[in-house]
N, C-alpha and C positions, 0 to 999 in steps of 0.2 A: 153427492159431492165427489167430484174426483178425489179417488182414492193417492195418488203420486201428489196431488198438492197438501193434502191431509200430513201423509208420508214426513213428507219435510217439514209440515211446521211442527211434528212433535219430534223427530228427530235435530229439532234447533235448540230442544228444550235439555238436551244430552250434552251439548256442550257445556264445560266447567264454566263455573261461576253462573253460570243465566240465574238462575233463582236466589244468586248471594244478597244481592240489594232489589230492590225498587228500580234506582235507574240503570241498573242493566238488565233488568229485566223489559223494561220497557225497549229501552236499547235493541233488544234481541229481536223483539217482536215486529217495532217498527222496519226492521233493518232487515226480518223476512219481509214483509209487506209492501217492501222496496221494491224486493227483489223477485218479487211475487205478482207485482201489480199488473201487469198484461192479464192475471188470470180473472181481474174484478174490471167489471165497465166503470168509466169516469162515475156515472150515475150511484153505485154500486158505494161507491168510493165516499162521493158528496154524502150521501142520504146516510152515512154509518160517521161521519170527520174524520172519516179514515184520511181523506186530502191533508187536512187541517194537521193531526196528530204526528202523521207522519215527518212531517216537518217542524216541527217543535223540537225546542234544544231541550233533551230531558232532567239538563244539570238545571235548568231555569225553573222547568214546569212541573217537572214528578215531587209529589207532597212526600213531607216523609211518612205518613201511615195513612193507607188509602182503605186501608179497613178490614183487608182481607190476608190471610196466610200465604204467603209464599210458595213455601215449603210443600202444598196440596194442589198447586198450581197443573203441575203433569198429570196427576191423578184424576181433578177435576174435567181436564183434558179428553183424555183417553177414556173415561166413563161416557163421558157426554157429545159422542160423535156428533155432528152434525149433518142430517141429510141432505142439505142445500147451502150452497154456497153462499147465498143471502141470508143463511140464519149465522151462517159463519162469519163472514162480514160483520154484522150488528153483534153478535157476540166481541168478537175487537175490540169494535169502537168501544158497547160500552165499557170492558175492562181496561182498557187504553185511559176513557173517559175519567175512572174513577182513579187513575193514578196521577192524572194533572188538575182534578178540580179542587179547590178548596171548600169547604162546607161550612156552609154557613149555619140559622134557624131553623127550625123546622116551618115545610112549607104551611101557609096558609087557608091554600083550598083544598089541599088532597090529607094536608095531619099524614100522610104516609112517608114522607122523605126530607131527608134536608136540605135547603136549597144550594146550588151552586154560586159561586163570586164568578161570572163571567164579563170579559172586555168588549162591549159591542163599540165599535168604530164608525162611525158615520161616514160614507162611502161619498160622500161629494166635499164633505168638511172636513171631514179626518178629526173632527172632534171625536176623544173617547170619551167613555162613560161605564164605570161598573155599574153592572143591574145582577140580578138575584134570580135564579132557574131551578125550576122543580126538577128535578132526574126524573120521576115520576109520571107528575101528571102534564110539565111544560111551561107551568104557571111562571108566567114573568114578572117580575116587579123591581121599582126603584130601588136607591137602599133605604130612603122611608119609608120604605111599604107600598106606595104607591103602586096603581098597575102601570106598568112598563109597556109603551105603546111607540117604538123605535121604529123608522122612516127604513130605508136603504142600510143596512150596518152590516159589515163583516163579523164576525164573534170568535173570539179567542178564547181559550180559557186565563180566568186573571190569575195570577204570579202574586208572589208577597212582594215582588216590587211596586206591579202597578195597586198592589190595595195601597201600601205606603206614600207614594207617589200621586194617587188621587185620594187620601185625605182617612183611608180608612186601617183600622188597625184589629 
């Protein structure tokens, strides 16, 4: 991995406050990622939701306890270089991932994780629908359990609005 891109993302972590909350931390990261994106191909981007995340209002999306300590954030960082720019990407996403998803049961087929509340949107209807995502093993389901077996849909992660909103609490 280029060592100068490396550089800067741990030197973003040195500016006051980044680790004070959740969403500026998040804040920080998307906002290198921004500024950073020429160095990740579109694909790079798609395959990690680094597209997706990046654009997400953090005041909306960031849960308040996504499970993990702040506070070790740098350290974790700076331990755990990354030799490729695509383990770096997927690393992002998923800590990006686990600061806007809410958690639901645990999943079903894997008993290894808890499922995700995501918003898939139907891409010629625009009807939404929460469905239910293994971080895991991928496992998708209704919210009755059902397997989840979605046409064309964009995916968001869902918000305590939209659980409120379509019916769930």
């Amino acid at each position: 991995m280029n060592d100068n891109l490396w550089k800067s993302f741990i030197d973003c972590f040195k500016s006051p406050g980044v680790t004070r909350n959740f969403i500026d931390y998040y804040t920080a990261i998307t906002s290198w990622i921004q500024n950073n994106k020429h160095h990740f191909s579109v694909d790079l981007l798609e395959k990690n939701r680094l597209d997706i995340l990046i654009n997400l209002n953090p005041n909306i999306y960031v849960i308040e306890d996504p499970g993990f300590p702040l506070a070790m954030e740098l350290k974790r960082f700076e331990k755990n270089i990354p030799e490729k720019l695509e383990i770096f990407a997927m690393i992002l996403g998923n800590r990006l991932w686990e600061m806007v998803t809410i958690r639901g049961e645990e999943c079903p087929n894997c008993e290894g994780d808890e499922m995700r509340y995501l918003l898939a949107e139907e891409i010629s209807t625009k009807d939404k629908k929460i469905i239910l995502e293994c971080n895991s093993c991928g496992w998708t389901e209704n919210i009755d359990g059902t397997l989840w077996s979605g046409g064309r849909v964009a995916i968001l992660p869902a918000n305590k609005e939209d659980l409120k909103s379509l019916f769930i609490s």
